[in-house]
Backbone as CSV, one residue per row, in Angstrom:
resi,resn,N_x,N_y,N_z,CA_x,CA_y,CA_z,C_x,C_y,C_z
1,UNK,32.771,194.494,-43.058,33.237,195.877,-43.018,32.163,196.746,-42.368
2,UNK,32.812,197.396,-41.105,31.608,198.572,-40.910,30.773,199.375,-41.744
3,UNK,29.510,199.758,-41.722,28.914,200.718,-42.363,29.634,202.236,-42.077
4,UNK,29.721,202.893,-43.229,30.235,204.240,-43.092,29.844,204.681,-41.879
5,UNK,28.547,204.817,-41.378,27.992,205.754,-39.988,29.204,205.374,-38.649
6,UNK,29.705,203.750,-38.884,30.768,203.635,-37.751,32.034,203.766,-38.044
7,UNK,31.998,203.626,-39.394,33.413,203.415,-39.979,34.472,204.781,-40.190
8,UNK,33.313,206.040,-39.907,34.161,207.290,-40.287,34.720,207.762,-38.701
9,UNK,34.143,206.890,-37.634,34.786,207.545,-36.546,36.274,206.186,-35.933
10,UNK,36.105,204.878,-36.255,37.451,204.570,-36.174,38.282,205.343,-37.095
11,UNK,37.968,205.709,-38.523,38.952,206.582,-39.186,39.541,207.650,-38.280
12,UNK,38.840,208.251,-37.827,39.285,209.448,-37.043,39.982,209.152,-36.203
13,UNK,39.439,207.908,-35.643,40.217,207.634,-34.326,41.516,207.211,-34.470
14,UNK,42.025,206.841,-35.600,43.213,206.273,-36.552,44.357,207.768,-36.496
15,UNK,43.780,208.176,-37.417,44.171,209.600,-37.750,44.612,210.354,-36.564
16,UNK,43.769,210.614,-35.120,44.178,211.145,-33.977,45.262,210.584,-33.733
17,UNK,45.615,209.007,-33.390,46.357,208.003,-32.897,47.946,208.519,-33.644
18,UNK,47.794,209.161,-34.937,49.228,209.235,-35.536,49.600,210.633,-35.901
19,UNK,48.237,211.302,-35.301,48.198,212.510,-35.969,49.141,213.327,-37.253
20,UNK,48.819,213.300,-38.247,49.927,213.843,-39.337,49.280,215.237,-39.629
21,UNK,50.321,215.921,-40.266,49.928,217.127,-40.591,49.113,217.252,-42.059
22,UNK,49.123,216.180,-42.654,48.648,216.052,-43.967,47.857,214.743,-44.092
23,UNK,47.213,214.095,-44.775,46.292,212.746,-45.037,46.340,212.496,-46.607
24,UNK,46.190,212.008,-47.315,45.735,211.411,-48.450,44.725,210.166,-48.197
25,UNK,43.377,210.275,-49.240,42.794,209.347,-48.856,42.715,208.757,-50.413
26,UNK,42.090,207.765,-50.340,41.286,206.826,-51.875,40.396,206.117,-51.657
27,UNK,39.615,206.081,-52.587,38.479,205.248,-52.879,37.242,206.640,-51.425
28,UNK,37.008,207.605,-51.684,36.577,208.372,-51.486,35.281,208.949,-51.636
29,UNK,33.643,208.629,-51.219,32.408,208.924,-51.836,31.770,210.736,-51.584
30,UNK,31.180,210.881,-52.674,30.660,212.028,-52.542,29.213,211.465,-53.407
31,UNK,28.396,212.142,-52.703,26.655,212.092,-53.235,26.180,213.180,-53.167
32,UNK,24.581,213.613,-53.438,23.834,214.790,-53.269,23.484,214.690,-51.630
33,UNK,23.488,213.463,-50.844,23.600,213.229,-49.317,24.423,213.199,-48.757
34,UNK,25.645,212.837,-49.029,27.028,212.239,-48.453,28.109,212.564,-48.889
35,UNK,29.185,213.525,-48.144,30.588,213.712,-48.602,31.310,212.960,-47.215
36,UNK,32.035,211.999,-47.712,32.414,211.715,-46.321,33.816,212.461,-45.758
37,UNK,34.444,213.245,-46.759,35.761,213.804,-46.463,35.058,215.043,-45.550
38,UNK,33.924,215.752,-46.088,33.327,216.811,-45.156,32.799,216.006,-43.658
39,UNK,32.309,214.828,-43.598,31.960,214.114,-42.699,33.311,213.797,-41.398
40,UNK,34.145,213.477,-42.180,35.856,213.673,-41.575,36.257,214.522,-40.908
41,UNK,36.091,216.022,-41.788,36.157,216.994,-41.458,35.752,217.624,-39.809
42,UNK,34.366,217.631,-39.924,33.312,217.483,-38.854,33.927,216.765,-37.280
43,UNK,34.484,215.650,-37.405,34.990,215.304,-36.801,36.547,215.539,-36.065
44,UNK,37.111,215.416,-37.260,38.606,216.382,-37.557,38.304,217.659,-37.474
45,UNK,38.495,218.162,-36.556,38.131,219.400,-36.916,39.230,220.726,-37.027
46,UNK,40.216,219.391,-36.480,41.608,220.642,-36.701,42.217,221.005,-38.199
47,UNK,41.454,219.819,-38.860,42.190,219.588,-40.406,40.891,220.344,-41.209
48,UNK,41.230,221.837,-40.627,40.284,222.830,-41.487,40.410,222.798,-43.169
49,UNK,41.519,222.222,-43.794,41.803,222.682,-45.282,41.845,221.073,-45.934
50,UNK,40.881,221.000,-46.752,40.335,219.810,-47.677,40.809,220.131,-49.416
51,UNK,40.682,218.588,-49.728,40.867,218.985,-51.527,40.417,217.676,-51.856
52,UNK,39.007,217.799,-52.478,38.113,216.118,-53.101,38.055,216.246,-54.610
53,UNK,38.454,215.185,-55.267,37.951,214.989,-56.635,37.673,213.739,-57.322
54,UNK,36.582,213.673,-57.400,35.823,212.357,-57.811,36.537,211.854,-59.134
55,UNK,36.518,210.586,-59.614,37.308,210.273,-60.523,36.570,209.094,-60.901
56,UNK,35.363,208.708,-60.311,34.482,207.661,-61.416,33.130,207.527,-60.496
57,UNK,32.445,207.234,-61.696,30.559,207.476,-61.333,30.586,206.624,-60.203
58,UNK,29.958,206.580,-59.572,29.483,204.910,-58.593,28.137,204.855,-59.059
59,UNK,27.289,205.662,-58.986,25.692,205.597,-59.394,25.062,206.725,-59.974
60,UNK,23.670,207.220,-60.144,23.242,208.441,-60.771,23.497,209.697,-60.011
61,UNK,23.854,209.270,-58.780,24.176,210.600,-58.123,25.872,211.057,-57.398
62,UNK,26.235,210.207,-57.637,27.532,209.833,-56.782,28.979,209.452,-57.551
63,UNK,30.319,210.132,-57.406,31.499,210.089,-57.375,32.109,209.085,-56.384
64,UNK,33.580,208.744,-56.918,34.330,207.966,-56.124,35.733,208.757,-56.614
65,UNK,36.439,209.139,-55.649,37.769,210.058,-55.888,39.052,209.673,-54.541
66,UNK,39.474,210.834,-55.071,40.939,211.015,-53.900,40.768,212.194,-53.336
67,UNK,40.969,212.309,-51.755,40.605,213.540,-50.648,42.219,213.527,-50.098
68,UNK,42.381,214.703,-50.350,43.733,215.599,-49.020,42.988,215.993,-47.716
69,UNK,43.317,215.901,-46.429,42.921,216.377,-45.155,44.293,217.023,-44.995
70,UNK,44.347,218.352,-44.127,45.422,219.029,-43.963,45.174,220.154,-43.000
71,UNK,45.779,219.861,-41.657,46.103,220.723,-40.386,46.569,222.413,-40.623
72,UNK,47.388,222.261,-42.049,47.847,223.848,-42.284,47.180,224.364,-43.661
73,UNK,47.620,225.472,-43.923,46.688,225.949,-45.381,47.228,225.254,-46.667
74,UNK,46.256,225.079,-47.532,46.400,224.420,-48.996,46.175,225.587,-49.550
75,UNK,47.128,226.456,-50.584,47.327,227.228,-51.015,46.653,227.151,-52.344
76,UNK,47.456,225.955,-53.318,47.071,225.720,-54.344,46.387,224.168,-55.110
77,UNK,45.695,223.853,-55.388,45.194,222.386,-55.988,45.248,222.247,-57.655
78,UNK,45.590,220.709,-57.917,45.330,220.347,-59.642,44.997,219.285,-59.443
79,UNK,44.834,219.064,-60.769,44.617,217.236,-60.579,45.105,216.622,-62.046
80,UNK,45.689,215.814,-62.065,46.300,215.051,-63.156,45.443,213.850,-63.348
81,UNK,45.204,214.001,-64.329,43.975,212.194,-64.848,45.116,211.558,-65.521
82,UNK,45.242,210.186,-64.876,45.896,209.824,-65.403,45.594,208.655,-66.978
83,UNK,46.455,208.533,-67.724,45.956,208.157,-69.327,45.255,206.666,-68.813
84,UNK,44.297,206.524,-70.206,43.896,205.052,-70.438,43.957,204.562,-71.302
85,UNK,44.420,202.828,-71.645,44.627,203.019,-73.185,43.136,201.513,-73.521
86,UNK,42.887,201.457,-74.383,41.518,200.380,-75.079,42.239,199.382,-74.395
87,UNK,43.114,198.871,-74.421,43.800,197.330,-74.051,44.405,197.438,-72.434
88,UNK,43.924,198.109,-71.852,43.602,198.000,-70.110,42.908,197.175,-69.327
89,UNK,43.328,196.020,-69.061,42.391,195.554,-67.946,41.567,196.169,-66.975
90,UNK,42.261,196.990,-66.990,41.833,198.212,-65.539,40.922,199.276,-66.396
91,UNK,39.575,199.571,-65.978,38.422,200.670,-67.070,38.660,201.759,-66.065
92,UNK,39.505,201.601,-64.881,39.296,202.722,-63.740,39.604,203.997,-63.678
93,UNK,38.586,205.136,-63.792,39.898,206.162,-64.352,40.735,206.414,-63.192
94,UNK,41.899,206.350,-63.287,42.681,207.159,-62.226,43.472,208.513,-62.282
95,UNK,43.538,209.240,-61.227,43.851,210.394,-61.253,45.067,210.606,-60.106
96,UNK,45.493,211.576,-59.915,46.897,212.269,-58.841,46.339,213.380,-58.589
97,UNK,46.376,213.688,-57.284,46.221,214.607,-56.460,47.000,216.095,-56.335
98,UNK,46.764,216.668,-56.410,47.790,218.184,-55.797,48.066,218.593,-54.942
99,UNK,47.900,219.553,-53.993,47.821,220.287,-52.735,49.747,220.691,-52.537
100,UNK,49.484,222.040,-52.844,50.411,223.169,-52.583,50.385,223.697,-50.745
101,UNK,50.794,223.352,-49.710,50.804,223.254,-48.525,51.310,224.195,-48.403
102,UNK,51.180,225.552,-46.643,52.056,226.023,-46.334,51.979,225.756,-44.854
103,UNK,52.889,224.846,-44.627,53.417,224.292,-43.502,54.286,224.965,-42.326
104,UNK,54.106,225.564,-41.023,54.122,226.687,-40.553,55.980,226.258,-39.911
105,UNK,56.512,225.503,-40.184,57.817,224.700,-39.613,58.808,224.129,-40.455
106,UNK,58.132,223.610,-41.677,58.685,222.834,-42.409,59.561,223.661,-44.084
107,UNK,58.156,224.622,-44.208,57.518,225.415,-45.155,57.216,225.268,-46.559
108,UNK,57.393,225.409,-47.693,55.994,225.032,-48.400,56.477,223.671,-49.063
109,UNK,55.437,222.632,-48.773,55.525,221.405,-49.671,54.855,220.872,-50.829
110,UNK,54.941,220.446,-51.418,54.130,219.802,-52.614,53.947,218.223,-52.020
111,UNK,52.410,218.092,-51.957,51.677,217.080,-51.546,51.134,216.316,-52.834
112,UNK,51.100,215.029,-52.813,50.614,214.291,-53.953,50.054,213.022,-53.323
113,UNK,48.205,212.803,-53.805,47.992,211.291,-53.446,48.089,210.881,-55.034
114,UNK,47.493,209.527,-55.045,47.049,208.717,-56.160,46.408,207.301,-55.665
115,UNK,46.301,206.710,-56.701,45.703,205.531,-56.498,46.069,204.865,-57.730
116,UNK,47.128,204.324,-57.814,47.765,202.878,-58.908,46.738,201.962,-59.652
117,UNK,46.816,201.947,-60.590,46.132,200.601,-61.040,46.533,199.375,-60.444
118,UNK,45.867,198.157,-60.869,46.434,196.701,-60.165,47.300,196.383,-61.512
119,UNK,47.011,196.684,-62.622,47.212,196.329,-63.604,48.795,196.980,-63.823
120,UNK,49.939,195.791,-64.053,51.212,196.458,-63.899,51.637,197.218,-65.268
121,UNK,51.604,197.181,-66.339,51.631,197.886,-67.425,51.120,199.227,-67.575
122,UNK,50.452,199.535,-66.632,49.270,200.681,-66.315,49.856,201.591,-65.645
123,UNK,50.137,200.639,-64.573,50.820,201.472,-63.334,52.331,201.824,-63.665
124,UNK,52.699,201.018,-64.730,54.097,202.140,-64.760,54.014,203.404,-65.964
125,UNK,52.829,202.877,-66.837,52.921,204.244,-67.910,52.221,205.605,-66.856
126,UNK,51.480,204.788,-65.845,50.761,206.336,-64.872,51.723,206.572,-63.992
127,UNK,52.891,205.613,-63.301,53.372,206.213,-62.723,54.802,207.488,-63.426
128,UNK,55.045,207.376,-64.883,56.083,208.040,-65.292,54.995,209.417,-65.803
129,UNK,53.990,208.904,-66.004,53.040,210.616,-65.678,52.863,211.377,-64.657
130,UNK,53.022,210.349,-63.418,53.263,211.515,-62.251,54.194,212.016,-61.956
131,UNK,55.587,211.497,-62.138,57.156,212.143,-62.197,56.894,213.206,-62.831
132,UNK,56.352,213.211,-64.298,56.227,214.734,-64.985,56.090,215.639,-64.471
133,UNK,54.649,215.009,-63.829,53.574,216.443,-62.970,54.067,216.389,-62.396
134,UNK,55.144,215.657,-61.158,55.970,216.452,-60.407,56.605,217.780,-60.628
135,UNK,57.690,217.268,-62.120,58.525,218.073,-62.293,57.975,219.406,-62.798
136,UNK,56.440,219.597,-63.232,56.281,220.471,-63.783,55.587,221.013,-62.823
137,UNK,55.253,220.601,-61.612,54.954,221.196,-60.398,56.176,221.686,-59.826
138,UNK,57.147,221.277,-59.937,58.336,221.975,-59.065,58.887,222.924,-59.888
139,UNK,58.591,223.145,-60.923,58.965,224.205,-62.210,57.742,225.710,-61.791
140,UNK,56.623,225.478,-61.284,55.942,226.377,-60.591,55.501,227.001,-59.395
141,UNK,56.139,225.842,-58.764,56.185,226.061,-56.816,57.906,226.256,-56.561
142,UNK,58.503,226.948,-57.082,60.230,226.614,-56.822,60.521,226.822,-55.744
143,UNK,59.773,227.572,-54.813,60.052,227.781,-53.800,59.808,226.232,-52.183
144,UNK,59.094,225.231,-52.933,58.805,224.186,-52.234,60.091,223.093,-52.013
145,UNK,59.923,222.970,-50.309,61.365,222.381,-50.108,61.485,220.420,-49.905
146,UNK,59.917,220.510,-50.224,59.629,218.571,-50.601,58.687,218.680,-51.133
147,UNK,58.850,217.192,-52.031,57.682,216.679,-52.501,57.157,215.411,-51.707
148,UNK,56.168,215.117,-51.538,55.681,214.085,-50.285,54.550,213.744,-51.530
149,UNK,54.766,212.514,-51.712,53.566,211.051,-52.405,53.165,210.191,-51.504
150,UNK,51.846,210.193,-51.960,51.110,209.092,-51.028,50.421,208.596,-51.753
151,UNK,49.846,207.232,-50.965,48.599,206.533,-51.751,48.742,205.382,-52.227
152,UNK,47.914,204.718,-52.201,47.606,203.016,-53.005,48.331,202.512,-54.075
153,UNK,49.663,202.289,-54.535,50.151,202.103,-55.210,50.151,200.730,-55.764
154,UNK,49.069,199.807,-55.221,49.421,198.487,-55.877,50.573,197.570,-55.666
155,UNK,51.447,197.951,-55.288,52.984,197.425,-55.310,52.797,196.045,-54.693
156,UNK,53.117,195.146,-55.378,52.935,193.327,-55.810,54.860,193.195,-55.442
157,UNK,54.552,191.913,-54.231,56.235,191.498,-53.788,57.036,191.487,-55.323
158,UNK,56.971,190.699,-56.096,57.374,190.301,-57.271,57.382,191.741,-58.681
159,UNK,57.192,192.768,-57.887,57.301,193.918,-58.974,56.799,195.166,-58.382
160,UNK,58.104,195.831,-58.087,57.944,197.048,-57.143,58.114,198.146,-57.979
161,UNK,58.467,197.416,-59.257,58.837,198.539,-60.020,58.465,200.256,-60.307
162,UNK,56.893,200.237,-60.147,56.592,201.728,-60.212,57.058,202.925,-59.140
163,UNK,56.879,201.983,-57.331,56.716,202.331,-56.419,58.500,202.390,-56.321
164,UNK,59.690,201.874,-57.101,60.434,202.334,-57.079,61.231,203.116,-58.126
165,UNK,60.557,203.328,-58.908,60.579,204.198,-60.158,60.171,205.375,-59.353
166,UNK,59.347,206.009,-58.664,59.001,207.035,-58.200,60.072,207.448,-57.160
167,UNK,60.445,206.569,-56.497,61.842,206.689,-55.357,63.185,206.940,-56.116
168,UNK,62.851,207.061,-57.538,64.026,207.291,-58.316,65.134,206.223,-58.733
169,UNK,64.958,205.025,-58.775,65.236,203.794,-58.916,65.306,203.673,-60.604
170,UNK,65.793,203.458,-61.967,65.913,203.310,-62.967,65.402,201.736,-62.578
171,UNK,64.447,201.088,-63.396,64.258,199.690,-63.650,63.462,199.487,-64.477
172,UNK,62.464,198.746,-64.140,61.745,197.816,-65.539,60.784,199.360,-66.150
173,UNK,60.253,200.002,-65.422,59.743,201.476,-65.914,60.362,202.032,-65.654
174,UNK,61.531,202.684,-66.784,62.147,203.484,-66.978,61.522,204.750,-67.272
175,UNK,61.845,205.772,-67.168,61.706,206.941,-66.932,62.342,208.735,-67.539
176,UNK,62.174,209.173,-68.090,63.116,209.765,-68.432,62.691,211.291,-67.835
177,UNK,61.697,211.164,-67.573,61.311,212.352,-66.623,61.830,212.159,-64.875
178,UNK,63.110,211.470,-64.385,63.626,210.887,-63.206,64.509,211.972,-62.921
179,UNK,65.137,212.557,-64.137,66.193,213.503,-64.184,66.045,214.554,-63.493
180,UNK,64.721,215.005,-63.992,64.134,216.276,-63.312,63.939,216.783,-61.575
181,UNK,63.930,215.334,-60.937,63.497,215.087,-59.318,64.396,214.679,-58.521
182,UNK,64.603,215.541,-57.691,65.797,215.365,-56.449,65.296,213.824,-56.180
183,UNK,66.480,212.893,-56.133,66.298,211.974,-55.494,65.085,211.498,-54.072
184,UNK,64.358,210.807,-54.328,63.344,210.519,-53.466,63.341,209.272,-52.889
185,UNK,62.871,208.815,-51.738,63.163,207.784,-50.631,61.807,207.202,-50.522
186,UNK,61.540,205.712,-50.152,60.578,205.019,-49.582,60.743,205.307,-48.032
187,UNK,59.323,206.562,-47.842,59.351,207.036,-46.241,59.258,205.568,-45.285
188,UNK,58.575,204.474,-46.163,58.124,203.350,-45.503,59.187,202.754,-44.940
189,UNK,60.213,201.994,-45.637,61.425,201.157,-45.446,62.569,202.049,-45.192
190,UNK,62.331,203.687,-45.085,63.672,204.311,-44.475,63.052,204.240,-43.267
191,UNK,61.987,204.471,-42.366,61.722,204.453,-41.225,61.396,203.029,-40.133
192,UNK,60.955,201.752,-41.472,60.737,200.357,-41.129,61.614,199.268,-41.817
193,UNK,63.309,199.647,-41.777,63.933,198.788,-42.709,63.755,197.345,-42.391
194,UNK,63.319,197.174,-41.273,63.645,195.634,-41.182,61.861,194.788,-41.638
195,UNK,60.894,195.914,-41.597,59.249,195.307,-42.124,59.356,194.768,-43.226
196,UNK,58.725,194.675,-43.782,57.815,194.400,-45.077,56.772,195.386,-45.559
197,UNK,56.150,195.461,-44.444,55.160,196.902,-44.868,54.132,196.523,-45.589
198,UNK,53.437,195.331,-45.002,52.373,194.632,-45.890,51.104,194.883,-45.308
199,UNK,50.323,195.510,-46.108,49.161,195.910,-45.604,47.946,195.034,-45.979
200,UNK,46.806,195.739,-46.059,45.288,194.869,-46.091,45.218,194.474,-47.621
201,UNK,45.011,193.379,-47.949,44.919,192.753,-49.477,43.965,191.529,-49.395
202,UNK,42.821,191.295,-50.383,42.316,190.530,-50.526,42.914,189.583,-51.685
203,UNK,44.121,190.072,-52.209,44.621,188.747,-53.094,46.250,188.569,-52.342
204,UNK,46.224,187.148,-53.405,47.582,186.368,-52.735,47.845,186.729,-53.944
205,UNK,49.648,186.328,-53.711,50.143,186.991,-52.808,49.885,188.551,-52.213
206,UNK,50.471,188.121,-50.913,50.201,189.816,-50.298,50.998,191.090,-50.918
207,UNK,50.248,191.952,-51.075,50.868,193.275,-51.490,51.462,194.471,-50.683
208,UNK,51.517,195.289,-50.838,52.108,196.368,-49.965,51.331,197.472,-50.593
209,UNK,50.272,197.648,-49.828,49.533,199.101,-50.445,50.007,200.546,-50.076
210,UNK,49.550,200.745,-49.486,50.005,202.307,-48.869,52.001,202.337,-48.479
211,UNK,52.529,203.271,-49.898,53.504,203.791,-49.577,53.722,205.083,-49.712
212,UNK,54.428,205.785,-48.667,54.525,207.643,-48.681,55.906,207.501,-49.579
213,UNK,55.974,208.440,-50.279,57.510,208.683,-50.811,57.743,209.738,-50.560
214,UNK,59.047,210.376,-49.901,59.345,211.451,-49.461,60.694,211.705,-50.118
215,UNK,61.120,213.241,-49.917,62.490,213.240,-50.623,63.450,213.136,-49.843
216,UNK,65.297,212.757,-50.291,65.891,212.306,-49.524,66.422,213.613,-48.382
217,UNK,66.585,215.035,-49.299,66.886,216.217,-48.328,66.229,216.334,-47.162
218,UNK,66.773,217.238,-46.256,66.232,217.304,-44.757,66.173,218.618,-44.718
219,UNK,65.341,219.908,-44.351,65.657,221.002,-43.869,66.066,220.597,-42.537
220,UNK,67.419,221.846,-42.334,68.380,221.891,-41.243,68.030,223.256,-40.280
C-alpha cells in the first residue's frame, strides 16, 4: 500500500475522475501533524465544505473517524455513535455521519456515511439505529428532498441483510423504524444491475464494501 504522502494524490486523482458533488470517507486519520481530509482538501480544492469525526484512538496523539468532502455548503452536522454491547466481537466504536447539504440543483439533502461492523449481529442492531437517525433527521430537515447513505457496510454475499434493511427490504433485521422512510434503493445495482459490485477485500469470500443508498423519488 502506498504511503499516505502518495496515496492522498491518487485519491484525488480518483475523486476528479468521477467527480461527485459529495464524498464520504472511512477509516480516516487525524494527529497533532496530520489531518488528511484537510490534506484532501488542499488538493480538492473545489470541495471547500468538510465534516471529520474521529471515532477511535490509533495512538497518544491521533483519531481514526469518518470525513464528508462536499462541492456545495454543509449547513448542518451530527453524529450518531453507534451502540456496543460486552459480547461483540467487534471493540470498534462505530459511528454515522451527518451533513445537512444545500445543493444548488438538486436542493437540500441529507447526507449520511458510516462504517458497518464485520460482525453480522452488530451490523444489523447499528444498522436499525441508523434508520432512526434517519427518521429523526427527516423529522428536522422536512424540507430535504433525499436521503443519500454511504459507506463500508460490510455486506458478505451470503447476508446482505443490513445493506438491505436500509434499502427498505423487511428480512433477517427487521426493523420497525422502516415505516418512517420513503422507500430507498441500492444506488449500486439500480445503476449496475447486471455487476456484483465487489470491491477490495482481504477475506474470502469476497464482499461488497462500498454501497450508496439513495431514495427511490426523483425531483422532476
Amino acid at each position: 500500500m502506498y504511503h499516505w504522502r502518495e496515496r492522498r494524490f491518487h485519491i484525488a486523482e480518483t475523486v476528479m475522475s468521477v467527480y461527485p458533488d459529495v464524498i464520504g470517507f472511512q477509516e480516516v486519520r487525524k494527529t497533532k501533524h496530520l489531518s488528511q481530509i484537510d490534506e484532501l482538501q488542499l488538493i480538492l480544492s473545489e470541495y471547500r465544505w468538510s465534516y471529520f469525526e474521529g471515532a477511535t484512538t490509533i495512538d497518544d496523539d491521533g483519531v481514526e473517524g469518518l470525513a464528508i468532502l462536499s462541492r456545495y455548503p454543509i449547513e448542518s452536522t451530527s453524529k450518531l455513535i453507534l451502540s456496543s454491547d460486552p459480547n461483540d466481537l467487534d471493540t470498534n466504536t462505530r459511528v454515522c455521519l451527518f451533513a445537512h447539504i444545500d445543493h444548488p440543483f438538486a436542493g437540500k439533502i441529507n447526507f449520511y456515511v458510516t462504517h458497518l461492523s464485520y460482525h453480522r449481529s452488530q451490523q444489523c442492531r447499528n444498522a436499525k439505529e441508523i434508520t432512526k437517525f434517519v427518521v429523526e433527521t427527516n423529522q428536522r430537515f422536512k424540507s430535504s428532498i433525499a436521503n443519500v447513505i454511504v459507506g463500508d457496510l460490510n455486506t458478505y454475499n451470503d447476508f446482505e441483510d443490513p445493506a438491505a434493511m436500509l434499502a427498505g427490504l423487511q428480512n433477517y433485521c427487521e426493523n420497525e423504524y422502516l415505516i418512517g422512510i420513503n422507500p430507498m434503493k441500492d444506488a449500486w445495482k439500480k445503476v449496475h444491475p447486471d455487476e456484483t459490485g465487489f470491491s477490495f477485500s482481504n477475506m474470502r469470500p469476497f464482499k461488497r464494501l462500498k454501497l450508496n443508498i439513495a431514495p427511490s423519488r426523483t425531483r422532476k
